[in-house]
GUTI-784351 format. One record per residue: residue number from 1; x, y, z of N, C-alpha, C in turn. Coordinates in steps of 0.02 Angstrom, whole numbers, plus 50000, padded with zeros to 5 digits. Layout:
% residues N
@pos: NUM&neast: X&nnorth: Y&nup: Z&caeast: X&canorth: Y&caup: Z&ceast: X&cnorth: Y&cup: Z
...
END
This chain:
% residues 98
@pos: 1&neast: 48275&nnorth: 49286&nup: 50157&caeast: 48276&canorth: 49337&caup: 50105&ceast: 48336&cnorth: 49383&cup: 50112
@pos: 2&neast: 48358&nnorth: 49382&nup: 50172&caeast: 48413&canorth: 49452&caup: 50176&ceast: 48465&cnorth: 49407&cup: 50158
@pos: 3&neast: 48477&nnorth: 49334&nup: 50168&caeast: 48542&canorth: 49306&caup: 50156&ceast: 48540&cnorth: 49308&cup: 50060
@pos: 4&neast: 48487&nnorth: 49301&nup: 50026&caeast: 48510&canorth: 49331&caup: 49959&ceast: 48510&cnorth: 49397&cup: 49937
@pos: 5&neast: 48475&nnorth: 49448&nup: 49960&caeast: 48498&canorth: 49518&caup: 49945&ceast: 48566&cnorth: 49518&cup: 49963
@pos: 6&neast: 48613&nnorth: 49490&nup: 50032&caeast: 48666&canorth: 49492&caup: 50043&ceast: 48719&cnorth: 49478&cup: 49988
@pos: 7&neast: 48685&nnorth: 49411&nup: 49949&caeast: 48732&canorth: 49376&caup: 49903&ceast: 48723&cnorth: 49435&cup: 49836
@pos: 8&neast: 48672&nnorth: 49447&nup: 49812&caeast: 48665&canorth: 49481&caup: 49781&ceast: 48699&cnorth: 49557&cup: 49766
@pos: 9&neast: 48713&nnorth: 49584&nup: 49831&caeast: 48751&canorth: 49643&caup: 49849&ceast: 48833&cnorth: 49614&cup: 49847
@pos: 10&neast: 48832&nnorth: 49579&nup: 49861&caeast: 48901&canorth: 49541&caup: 49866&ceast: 48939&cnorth: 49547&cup: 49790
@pos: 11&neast: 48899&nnorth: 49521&nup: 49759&caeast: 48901&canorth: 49501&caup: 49676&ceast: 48913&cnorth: 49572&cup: 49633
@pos: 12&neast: 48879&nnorth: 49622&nup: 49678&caeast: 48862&canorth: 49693&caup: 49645&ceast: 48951&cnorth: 49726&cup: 49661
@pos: 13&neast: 48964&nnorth: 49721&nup: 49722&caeast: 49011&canorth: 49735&caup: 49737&ceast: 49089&cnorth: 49703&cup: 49692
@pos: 14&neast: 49073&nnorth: 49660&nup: 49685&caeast: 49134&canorth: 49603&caup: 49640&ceast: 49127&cnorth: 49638&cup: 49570
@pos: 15&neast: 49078&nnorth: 49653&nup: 49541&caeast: 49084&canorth: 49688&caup: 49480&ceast: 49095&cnorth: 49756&cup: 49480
@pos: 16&neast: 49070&nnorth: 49797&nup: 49526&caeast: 49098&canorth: 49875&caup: 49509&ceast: 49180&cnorth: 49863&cup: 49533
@pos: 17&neast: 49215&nnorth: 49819&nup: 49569&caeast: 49292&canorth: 49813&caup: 49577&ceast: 49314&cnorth: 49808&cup: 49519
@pos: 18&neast: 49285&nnorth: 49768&nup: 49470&caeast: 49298&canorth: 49750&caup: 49415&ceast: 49317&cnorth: 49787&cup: 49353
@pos: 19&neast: 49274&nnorth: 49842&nup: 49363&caeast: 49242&canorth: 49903&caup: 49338&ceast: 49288&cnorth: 49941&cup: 49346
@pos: 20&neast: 49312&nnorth: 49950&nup: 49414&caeast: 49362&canorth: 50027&caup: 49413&ceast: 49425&cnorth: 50021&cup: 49441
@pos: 21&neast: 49438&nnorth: 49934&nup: 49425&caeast: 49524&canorth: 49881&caup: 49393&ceast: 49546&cnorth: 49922&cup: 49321
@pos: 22&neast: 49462&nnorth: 49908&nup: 49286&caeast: 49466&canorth: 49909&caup: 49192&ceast: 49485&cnorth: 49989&cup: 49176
@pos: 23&neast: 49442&nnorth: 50023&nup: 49221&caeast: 49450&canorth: 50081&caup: 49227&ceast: 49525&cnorth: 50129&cup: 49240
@pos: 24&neast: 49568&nnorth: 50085&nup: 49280&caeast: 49605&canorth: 50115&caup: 49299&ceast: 49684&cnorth: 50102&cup: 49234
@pos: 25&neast: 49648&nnorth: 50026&nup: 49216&caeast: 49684&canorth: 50002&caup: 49155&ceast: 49691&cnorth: 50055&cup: 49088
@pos: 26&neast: 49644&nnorth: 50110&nup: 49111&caeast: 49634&canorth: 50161&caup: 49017&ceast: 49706&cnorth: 50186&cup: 49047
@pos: 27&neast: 49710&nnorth: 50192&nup: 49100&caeast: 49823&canorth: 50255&caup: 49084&ceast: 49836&cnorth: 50205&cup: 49059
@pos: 28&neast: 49871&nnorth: 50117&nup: 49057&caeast: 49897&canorth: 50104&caup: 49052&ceast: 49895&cnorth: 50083&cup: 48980
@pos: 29&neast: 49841&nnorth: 50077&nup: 48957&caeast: 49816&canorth: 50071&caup: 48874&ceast: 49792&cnorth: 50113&cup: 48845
@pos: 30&neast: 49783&nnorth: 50188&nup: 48841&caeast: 49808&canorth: 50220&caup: 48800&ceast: 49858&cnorth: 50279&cup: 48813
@pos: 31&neast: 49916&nnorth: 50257&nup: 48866&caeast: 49947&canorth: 50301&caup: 48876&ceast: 49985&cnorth: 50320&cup: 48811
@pos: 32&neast: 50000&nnorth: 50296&nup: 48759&caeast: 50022&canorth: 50314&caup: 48683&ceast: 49991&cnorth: 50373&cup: 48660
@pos: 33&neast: 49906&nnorth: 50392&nup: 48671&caeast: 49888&canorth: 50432&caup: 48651&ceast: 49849&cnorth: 50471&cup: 48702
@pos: 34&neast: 49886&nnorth: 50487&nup: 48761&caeast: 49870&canorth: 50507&caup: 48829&ceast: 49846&cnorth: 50572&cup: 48822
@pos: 35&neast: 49878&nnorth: 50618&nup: 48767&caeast: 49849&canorth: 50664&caup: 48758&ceast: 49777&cnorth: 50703&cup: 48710
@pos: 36&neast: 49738&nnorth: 50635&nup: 48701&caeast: 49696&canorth: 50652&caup: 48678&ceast: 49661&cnorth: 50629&cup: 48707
@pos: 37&neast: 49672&nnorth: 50536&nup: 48738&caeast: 49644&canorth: 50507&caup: 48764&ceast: 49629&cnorth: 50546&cup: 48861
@pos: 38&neast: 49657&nnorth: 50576&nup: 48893&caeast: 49661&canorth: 50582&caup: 48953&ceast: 49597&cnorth: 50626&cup: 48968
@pos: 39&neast: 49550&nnorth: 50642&nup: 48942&caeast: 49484&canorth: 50683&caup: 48963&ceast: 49452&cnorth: 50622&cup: 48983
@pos: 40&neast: 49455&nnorth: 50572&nup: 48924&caeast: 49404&canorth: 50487&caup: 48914&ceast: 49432&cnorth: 50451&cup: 48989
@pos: 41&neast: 49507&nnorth: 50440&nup: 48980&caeast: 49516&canorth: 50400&caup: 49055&ceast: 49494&cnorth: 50427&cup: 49105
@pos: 42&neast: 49506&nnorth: 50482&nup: 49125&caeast: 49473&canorth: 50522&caup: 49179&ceast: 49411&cnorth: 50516&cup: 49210
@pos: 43&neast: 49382&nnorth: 50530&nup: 49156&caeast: 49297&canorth: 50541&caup: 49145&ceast: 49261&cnorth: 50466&cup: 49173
@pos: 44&neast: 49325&nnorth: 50399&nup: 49138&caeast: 49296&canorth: 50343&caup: 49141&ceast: 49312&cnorth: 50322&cup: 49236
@pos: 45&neast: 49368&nnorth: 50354&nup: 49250&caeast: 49413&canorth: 50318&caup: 49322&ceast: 49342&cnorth: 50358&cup: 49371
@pos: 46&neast: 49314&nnorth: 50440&nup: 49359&caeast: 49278&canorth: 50475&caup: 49410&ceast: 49194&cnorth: 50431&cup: 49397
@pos: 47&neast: 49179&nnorth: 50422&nup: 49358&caeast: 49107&canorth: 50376&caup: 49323&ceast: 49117&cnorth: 50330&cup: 49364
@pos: 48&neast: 49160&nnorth: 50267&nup: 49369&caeast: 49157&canorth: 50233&caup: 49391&ceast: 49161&cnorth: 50239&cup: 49477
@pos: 49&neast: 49207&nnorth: 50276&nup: 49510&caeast: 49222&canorth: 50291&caup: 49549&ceast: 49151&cnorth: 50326&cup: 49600
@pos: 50&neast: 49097&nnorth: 50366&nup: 49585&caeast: 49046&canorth: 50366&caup: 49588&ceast: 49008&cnorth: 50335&cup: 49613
@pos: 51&neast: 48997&nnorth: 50275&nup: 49536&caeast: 48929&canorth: 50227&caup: 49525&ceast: 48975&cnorth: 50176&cup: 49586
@pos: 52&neast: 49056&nnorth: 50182&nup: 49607&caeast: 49059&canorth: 50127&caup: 49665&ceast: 49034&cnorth: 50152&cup: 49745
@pos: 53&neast: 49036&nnorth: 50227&nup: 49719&caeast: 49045&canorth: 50232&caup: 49793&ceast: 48957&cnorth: 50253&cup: 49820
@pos: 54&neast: 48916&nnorth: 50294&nup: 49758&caeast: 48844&canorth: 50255&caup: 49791&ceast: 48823&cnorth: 50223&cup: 49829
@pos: 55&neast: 48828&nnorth: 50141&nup: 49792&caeast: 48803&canorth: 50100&caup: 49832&ceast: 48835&cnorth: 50103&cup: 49905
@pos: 56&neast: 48882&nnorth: 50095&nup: 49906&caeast: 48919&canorth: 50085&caup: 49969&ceast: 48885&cnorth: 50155&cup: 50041
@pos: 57&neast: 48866&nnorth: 50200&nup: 49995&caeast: 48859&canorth: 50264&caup: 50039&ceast: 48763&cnorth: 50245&cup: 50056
@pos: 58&neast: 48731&nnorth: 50231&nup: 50023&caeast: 48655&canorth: 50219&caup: 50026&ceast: 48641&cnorth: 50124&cup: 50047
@pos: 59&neast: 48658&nnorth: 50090&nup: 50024&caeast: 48649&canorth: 50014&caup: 50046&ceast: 48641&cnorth: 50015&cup: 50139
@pos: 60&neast: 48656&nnorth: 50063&nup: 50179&caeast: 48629&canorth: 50047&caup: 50237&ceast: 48643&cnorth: 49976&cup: 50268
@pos: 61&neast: 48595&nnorth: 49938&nup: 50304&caeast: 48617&canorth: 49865&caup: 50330&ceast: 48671&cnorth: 49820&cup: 50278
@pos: 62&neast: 48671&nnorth: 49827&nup: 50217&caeast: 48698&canorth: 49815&caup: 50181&ceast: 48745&cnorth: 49805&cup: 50151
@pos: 63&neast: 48768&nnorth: 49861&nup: 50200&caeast: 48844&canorth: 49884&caup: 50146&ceast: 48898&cnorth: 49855&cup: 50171
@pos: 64&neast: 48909&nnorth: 49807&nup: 50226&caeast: 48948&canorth: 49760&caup: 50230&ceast: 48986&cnorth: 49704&cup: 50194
@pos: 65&neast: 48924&nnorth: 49670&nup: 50155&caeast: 48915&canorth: 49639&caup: 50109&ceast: 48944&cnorth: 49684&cup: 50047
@pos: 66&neast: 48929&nnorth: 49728&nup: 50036&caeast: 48934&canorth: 49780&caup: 49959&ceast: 49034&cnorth: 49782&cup: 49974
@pos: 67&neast: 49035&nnorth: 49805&nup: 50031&caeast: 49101&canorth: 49810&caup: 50034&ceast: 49157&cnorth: 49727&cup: 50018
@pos: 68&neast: 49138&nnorth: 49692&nup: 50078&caeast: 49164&canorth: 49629&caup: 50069&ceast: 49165&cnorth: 49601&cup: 49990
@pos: 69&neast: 49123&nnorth: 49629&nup: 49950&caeast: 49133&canorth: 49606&caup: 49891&ceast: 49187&cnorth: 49639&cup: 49829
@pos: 70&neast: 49181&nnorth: 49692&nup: 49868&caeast: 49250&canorth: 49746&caup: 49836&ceast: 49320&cnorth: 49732&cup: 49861
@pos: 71&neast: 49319&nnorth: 49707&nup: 49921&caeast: 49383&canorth: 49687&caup: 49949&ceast: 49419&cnorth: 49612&cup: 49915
@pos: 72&neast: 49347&nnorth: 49582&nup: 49911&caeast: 49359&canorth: 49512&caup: 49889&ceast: 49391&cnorth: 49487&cup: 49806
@pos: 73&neast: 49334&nnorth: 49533&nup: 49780&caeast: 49378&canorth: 49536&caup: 49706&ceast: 49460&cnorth: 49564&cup: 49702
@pos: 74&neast: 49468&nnorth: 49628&nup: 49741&caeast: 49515&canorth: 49646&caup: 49725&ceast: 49586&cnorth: 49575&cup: 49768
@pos: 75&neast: 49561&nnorth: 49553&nup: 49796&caeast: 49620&canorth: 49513&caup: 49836&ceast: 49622&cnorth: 49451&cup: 49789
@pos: 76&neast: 49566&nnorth: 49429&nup: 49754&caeast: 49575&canorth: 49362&caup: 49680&ceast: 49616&cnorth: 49412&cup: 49629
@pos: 77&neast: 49605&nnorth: 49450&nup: 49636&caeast: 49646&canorth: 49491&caup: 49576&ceast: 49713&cnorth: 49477&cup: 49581
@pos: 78&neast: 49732&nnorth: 49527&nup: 49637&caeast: 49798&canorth: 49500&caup: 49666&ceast: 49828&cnorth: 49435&cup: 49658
@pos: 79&neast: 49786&nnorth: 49404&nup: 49691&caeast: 49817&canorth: 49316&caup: 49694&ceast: 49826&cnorth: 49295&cup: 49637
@pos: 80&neast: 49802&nnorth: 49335&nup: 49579&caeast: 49793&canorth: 49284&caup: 49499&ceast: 49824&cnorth: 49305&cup: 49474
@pos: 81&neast: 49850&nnorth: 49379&nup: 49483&caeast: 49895&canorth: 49430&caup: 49426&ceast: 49989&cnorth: 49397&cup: 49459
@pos: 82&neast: 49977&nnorth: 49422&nup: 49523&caeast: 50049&canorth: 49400&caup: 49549&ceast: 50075&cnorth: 49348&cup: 49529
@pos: 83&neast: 50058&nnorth: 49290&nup: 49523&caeast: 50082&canorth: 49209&caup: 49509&ceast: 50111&cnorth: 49231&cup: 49419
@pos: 84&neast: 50039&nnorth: 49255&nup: 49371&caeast: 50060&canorth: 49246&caup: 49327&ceast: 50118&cnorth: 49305&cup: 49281
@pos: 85&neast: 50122&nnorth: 49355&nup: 49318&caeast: 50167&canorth: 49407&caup: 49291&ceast: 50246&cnorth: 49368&cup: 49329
@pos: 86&neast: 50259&nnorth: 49301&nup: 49362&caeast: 50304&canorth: 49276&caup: 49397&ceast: 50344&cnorth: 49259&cup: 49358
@pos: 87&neast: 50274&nnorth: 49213&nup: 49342&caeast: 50277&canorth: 49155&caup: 49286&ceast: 50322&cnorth: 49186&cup: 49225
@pos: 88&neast: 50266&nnorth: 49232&nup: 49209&caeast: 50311&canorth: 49268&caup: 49141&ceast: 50374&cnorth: 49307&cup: 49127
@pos: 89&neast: 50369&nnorth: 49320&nup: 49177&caeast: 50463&canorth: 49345&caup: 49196&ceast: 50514&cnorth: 49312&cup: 49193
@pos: 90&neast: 50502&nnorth: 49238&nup: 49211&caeast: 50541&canorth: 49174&caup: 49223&ceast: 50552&cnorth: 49171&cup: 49148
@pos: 91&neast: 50485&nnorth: 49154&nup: 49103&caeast: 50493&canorth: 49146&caup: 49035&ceast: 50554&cnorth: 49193&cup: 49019
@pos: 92&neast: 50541&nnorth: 49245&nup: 49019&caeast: 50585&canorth: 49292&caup: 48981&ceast: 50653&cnorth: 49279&cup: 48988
@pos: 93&neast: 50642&nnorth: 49284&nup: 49045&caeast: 50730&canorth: 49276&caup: 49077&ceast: 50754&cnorth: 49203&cup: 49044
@pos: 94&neast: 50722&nnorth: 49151&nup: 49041&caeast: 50737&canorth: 49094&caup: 49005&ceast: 50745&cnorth: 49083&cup: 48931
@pos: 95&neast: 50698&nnorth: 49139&nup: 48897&caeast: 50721&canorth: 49139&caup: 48812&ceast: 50786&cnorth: 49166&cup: 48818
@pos: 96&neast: 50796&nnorth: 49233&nup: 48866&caeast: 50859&canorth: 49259&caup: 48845&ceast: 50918&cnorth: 49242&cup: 48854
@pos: 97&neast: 50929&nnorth: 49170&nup: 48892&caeast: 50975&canorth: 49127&caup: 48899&ceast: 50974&cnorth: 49092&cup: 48840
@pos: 98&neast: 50921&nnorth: 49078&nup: 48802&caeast: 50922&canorth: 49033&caup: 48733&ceast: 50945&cnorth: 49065&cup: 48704
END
């Protein structure tokens, strides 16, 4: 039983990373209208920031797992964003030779 609460916490952890990635994404999408928008990003980066750090502070035996799952997402992130912002640079640089 504890090896699926583990997985389960695991899973919990992979989505609030997820959560306050998206979160951190509001500067970069509505920085156009930063000044109306910046109460909402805020509000959304500290909300999230919170509801992550809860669990992590109460999960007890747990929070190993809670953590490893925050570490884990964020390092697929990495691995998936880096290759393809590579990729797309290459493109560019290659139309502008066309």
């Amino acid at each position: 039983m504890t090896i699926m609460i583990k997985i389960v916490v695991f899973i919990l952890g992979i989505y609030l990373s997820m959560r306050m990635i998206a979160a951190f994404y509001g500067i970069i999408d509505l920085r156009y209208t930063m000044k109306t928008a910046y109460p909402k990003v805020i509000r959304s980066i500290l909300v999230w920031g919170i509801i992550t750090t809860c669990p992590a502070m109460l999960l007890g035996n747990y929070r190993q797992a809670f953590l490893w799952g925050l570490v884990a997402y964020v390092f697929i992130y990495l691995l998936s964003y880096l290759p393809n912002r590579l990729m797309l640079i290459r493109e560019v640089k290659s139309a502008d030779i066309d």
